[in-house]
N, C-alpha and C positions, 0 to 999 in steps of 0.2 A: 428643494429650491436651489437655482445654480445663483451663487454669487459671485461677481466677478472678483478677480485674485487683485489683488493690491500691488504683485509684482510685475504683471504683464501692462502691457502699450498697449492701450486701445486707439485707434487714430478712427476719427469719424467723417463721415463724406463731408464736404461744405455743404449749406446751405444753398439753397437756389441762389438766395439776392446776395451772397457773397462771391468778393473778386478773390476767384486762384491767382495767386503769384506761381507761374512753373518756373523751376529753376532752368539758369540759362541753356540754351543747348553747346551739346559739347561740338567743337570743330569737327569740319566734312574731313574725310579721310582722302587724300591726293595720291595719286599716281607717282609723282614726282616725290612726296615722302616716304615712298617704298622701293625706291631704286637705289641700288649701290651703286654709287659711281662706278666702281669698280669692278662691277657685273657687266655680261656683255649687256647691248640695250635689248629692247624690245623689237627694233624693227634690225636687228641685225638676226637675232633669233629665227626672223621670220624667213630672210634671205639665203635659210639653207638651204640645202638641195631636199627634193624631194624624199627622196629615198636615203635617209641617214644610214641606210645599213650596207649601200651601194661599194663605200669603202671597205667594210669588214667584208665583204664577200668576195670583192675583187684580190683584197689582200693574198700574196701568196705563202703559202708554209717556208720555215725558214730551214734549212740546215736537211734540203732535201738534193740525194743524189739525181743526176739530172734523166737516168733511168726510170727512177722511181714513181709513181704517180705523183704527179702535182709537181714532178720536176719539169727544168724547161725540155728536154728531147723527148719526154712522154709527150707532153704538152705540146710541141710540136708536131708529131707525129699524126695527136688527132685533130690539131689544125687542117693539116694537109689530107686528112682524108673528109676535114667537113667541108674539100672544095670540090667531094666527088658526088655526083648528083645522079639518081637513080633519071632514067631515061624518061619513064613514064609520070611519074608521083614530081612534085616540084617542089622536093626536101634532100637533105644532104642523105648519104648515107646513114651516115652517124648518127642524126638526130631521127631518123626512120625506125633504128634499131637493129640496122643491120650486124651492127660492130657486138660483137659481144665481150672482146676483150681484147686489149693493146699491152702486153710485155715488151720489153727492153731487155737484154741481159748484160752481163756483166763485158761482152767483147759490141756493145752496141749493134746489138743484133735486134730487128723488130719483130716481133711476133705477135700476127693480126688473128683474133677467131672472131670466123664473120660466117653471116648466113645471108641466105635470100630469102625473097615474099615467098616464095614457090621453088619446088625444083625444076619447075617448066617456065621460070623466066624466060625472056628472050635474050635477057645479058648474061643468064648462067657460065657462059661460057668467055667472054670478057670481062666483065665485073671483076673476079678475083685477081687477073692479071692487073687491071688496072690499079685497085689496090696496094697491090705488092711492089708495080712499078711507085707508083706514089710516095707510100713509105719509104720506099727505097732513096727515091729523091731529097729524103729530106737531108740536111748536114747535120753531120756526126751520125748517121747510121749507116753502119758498114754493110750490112746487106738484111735483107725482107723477104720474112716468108709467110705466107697466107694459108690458113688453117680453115676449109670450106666446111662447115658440121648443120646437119639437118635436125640433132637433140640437142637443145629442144627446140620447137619450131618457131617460128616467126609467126607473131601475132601483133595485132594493134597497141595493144598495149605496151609495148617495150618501146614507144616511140616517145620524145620527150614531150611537153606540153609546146614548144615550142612548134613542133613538124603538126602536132594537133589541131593546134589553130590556124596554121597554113591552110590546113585540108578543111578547114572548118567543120572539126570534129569535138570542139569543145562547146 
């Protein structure tokens, strides 16, 4: 037989024809009681920019020679060739994939290795010069030389997503 223990609470339902008294309720929780003054607001939060990460990508590396990648005359240099635009395609070089590589040297010397879609372009044979003049133009590079190389070859994919969705290839 189970006998109840003398030490435990038993609490038993009311009765139908008995009045519950519920204890009172506790206050609604506010908005306004969970803001720091001190914090920025809520609709300030809201009024970021879109793309919080827009600043940290635009940022540039610090304590870079201006050779360097990520320096300004590098930086410049592929400025000035994303103003050159293959004849046919309506994307820059640069972002097509033509560029394969932009050195700087230490007498500010540019050196461009670039390729074509084909070696039967129809620009094969100014393309490069344009290049070279280009670079050349930019300030603080003393002079530009263009490096034409067919390994490895130019494919679609060396294009950025950027020249992708131009072509609406994405």
């Amino acid at each position: 037989m189970n006998k109840p223990t003398e030490d435990k609470e038993f609490v038993a339902a009311p009765a139908p024809n008995e009045d519950v008294i519920a204890p009172p309720k506790p206050p609604r929780a506010r908005v306004e009681d969970a803001i720091d003054p001190d914090e920025e607001s809520a609709s300030a939060k809201l009024e970021r920019k879109r793309d919080y990460l827009e600043g940290f990508l635009q940022k540039k590396p610090e304590n870079v020679a201006p050779g360097e990648p990520g320096g300004e005359l590098h930086d410049a240099v592929i400025a000035a060739l994303k103003e050159i635009y293959d004849p046919e395609i309506p994307v820059n070089i640069y972002d097509l994939g033509l560029i394969y590589g932009v050195e700087i040297t230490d007498e500010s010397d540019a050196l461009v290795t670039m390729t074509l879609t084909t070696p039967h372009c129809p620009v094969a044979e100014s393309m490069p010069g344009e290049v070279e003049l280009r670079a050349a133009s930019v300030p603080g590079v003393r002079d530009a030389e263009v490096n034409l190389v067919w390994d490895p070859p130019w494919a679609p994919d060396k294009m950025s997503d950027e020249a992708r969705l131009e072509l609406g290839m994405l």
